[in-house]
MDTraj code that builds the backbone (N, CA, C; nanometers):
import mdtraj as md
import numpy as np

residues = "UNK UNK UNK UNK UNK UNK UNK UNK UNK UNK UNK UNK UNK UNK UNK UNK UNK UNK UNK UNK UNK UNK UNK UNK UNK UNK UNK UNK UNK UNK UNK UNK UNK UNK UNK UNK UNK UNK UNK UNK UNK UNK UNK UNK UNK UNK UNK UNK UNK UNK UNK UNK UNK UNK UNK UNK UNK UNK UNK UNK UNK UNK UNK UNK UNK UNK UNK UNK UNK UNK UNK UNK UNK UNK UNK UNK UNK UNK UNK UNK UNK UNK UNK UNK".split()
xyz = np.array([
    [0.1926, -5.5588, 0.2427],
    [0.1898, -5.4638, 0.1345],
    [0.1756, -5.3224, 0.1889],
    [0.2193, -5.2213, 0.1102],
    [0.2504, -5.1167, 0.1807],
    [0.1326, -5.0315, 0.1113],
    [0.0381, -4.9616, 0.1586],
    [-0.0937, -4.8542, 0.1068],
    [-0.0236, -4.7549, 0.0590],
    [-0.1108, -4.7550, -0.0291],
    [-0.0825, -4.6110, -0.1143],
    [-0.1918, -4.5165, -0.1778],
    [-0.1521, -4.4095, -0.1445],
    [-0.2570, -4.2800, -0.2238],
    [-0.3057, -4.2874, -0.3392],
    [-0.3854, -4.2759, -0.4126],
    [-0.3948, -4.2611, -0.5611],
    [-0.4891, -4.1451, -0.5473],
    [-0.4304, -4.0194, -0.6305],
    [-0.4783, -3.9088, -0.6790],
    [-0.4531, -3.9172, -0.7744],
    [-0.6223, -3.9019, -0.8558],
    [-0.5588, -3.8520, -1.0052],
    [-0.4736, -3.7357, -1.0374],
    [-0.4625, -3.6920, -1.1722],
    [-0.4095, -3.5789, -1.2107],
    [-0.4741, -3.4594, -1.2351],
    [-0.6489, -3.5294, -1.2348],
    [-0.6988, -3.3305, -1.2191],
    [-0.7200, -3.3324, -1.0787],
    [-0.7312, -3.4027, -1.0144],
    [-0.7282, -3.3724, -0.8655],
    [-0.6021, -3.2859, -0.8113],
    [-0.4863, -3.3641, -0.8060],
    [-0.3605, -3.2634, -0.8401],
    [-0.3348, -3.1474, -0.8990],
    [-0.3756, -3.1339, -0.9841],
    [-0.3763, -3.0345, -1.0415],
    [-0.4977, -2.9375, -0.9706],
    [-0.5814, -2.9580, -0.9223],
    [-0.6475, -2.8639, -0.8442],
    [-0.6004, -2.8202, -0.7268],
    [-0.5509, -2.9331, -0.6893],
    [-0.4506, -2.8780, -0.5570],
    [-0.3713, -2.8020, -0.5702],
    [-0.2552, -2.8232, -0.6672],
    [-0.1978, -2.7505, -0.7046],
    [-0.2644, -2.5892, -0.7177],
    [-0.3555, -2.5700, -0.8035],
    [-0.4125, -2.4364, -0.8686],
    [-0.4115, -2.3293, -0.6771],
    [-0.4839, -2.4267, -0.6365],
    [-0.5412, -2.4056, -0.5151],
    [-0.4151, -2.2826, -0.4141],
    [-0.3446, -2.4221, -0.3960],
    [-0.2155, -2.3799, -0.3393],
    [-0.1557, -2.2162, -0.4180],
    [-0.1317, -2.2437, -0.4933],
    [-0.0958, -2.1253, -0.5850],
    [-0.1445, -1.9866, -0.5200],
    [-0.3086, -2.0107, -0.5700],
    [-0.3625, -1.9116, -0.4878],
    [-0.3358, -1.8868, -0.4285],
    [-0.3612, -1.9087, -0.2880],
    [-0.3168, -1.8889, -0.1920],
    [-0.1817, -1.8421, -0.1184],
    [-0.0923, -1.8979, -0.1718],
    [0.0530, -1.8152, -0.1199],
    [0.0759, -1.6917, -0.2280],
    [0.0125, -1.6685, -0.3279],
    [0.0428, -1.5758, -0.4165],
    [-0.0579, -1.4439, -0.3578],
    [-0.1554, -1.5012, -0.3060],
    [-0.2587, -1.3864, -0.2194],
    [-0.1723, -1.3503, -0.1213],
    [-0.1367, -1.4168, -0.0092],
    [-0.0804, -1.3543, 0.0849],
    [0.0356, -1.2975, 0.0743],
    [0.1512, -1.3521, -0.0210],
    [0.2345, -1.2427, -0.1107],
    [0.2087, -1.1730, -0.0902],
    [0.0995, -1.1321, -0.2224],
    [0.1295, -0.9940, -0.2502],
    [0.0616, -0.9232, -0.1201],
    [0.0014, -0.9446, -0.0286],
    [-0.0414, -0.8463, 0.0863],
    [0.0576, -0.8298, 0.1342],
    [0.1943, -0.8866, 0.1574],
    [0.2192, -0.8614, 0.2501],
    [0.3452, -0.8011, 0.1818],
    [0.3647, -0.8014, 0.0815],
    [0.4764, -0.7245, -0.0284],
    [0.4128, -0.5748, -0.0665],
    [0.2704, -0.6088, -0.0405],
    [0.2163, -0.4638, -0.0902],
    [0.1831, -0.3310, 0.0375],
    [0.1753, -0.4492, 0.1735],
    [0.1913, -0.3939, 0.3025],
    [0.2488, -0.3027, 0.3156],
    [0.4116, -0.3584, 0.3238],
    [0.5417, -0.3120, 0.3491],
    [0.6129, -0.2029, 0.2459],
    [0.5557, -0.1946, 0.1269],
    [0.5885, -0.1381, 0.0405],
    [0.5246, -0.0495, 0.0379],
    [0.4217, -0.0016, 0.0744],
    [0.3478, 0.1537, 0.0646],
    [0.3842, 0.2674, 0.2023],
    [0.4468, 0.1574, 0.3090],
    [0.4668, 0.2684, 0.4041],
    [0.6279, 0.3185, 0.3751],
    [0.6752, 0.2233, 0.2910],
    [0.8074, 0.2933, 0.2131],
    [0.8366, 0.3612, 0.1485],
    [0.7402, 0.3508, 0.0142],
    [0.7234, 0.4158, -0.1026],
    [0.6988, 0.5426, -0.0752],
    [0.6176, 0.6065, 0.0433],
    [0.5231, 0.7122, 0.0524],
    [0.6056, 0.8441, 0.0581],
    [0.6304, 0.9901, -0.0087],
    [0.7098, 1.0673, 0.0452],
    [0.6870, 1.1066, 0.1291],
    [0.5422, 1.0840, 0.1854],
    [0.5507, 1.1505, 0.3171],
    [0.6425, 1.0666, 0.4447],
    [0.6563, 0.9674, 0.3964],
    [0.7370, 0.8943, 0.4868],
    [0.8668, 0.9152, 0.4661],
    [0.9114, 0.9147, 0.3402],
    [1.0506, 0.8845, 0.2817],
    [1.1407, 1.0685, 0.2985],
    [1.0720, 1.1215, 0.3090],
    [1.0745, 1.2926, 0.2793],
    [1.1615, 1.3355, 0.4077],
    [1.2542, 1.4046, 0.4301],
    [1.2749, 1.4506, 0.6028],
    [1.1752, 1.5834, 0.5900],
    [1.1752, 1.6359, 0.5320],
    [1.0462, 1.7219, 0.5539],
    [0.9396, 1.7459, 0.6014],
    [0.8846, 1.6036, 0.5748],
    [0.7203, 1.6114, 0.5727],
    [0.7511, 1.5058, 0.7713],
    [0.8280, 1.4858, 0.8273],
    [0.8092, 1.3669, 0.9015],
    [0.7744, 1.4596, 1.0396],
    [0.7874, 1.5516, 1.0189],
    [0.6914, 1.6565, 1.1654],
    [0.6134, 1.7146, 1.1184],
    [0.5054, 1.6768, 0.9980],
    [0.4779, 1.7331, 0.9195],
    [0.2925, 1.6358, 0.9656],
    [0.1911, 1.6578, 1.0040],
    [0.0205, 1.5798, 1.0576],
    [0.0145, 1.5311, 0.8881],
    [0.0128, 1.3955, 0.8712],
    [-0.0654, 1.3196, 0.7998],
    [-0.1638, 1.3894, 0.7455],
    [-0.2525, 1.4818, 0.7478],
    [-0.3254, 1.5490, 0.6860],
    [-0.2677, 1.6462, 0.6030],
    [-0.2006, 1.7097, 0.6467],
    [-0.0972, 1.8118, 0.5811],
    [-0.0460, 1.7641, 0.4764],
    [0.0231, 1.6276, 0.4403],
    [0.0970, 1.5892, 0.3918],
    [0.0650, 1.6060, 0.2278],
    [0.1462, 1.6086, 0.1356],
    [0.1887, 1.6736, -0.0064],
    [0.1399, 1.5067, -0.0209],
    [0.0227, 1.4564, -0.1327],
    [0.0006, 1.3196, -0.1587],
    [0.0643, 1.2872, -0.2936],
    [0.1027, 1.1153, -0.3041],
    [0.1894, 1.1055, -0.4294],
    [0.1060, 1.1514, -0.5569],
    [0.1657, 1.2403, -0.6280],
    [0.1578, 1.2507, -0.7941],
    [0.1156, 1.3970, -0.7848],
    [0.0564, 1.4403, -0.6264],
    [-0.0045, 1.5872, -0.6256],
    [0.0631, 1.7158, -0.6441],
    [0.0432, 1.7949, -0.7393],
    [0.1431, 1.9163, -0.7639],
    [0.1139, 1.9800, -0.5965],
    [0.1943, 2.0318, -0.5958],
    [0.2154, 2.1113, -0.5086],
    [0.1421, 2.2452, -0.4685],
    [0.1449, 2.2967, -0.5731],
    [0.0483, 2.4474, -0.5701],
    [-0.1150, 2.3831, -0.5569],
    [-0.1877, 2.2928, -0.6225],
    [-0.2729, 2.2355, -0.6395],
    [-0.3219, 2.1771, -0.5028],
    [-0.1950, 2.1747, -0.4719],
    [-0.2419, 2.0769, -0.2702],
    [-0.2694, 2.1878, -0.2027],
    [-0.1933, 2.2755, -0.2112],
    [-0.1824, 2.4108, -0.1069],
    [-0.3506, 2.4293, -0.1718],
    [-0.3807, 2.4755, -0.2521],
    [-0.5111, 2.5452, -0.3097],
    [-0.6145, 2.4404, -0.2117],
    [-0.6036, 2.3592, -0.2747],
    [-0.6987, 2.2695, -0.1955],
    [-0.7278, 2.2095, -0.0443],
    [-0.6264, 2.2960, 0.0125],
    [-0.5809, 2.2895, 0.1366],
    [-0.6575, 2.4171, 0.2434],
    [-0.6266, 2.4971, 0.1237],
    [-0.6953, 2.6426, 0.1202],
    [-0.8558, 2.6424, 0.1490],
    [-0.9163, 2.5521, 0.1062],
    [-1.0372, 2.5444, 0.0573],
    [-1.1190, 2.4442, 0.1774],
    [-1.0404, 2.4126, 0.2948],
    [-1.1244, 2.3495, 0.3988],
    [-1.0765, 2.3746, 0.5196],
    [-1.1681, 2.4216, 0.6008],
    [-1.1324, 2.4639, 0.7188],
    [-1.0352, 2.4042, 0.8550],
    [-1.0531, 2.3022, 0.8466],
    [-0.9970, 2.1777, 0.9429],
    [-0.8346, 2.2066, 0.8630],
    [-0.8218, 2.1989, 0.7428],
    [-0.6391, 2.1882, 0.6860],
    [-0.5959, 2.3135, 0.6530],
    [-0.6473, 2.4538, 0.6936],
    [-0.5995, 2.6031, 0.6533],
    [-0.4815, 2.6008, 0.7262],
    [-0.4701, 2.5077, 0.8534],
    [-0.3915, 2.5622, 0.9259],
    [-0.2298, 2.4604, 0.8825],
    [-0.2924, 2.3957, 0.7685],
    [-0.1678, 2.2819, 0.6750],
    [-0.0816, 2.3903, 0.6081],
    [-0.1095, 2.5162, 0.5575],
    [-0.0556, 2.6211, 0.4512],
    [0.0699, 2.6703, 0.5206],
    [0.0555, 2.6573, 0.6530],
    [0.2209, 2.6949, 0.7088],
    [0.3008, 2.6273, 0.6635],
    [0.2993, 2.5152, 0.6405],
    [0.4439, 2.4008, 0.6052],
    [0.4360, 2.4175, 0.5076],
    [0.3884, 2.5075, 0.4414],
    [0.4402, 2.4996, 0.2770],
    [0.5076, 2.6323, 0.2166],
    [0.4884, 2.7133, 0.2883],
    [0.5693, 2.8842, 0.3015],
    [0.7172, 2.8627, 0.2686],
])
top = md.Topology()
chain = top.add_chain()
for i, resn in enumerate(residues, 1):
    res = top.add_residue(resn, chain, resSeq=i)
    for name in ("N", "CA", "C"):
        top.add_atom(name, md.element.get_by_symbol(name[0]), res)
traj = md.Trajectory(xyz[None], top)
């Protein structure tokens, strides 16, 4: 006679749930990874790409509003050139 498994169906079904989790977690990390160093204009921009990560114009930020605030700390005064 040949053995066989018996799992119930909420057992299965937990496995299932389980599983789910899990590849749907690492999904989205790794969809959400790849997608922000794309999305970013400072990346996407030819402008900004010789342009120090600090300097950089952040998404949704007006422009005049960045410069001001740029204005306002000593370490990034020297960010106000790339925006002339």
């Amino acid at each position: 006679m040949a053995d066989t498994i018996n799992i119930s169906g909420k057992k299965l079904a937990i496995i299932v749930i389980v599983l789910l989790l899990l590849s749907g977690t690492f999904a989205g990390f790794f969809i959400g990874h790849s997608k922000s160093n794309q999305d970013s204009p400072s990346n996407s921009q030819p402008q900004y790409q010789n342009m120090p990560e600090k300097c950089r114009l952040p998404v949704g930020q007006d422009v005049n509003s960045w410069k001001e605030h740029l204005g306002h700390h000593e370490d990034t005064k020297d960010c106000l050139k790339y925006f002339n």
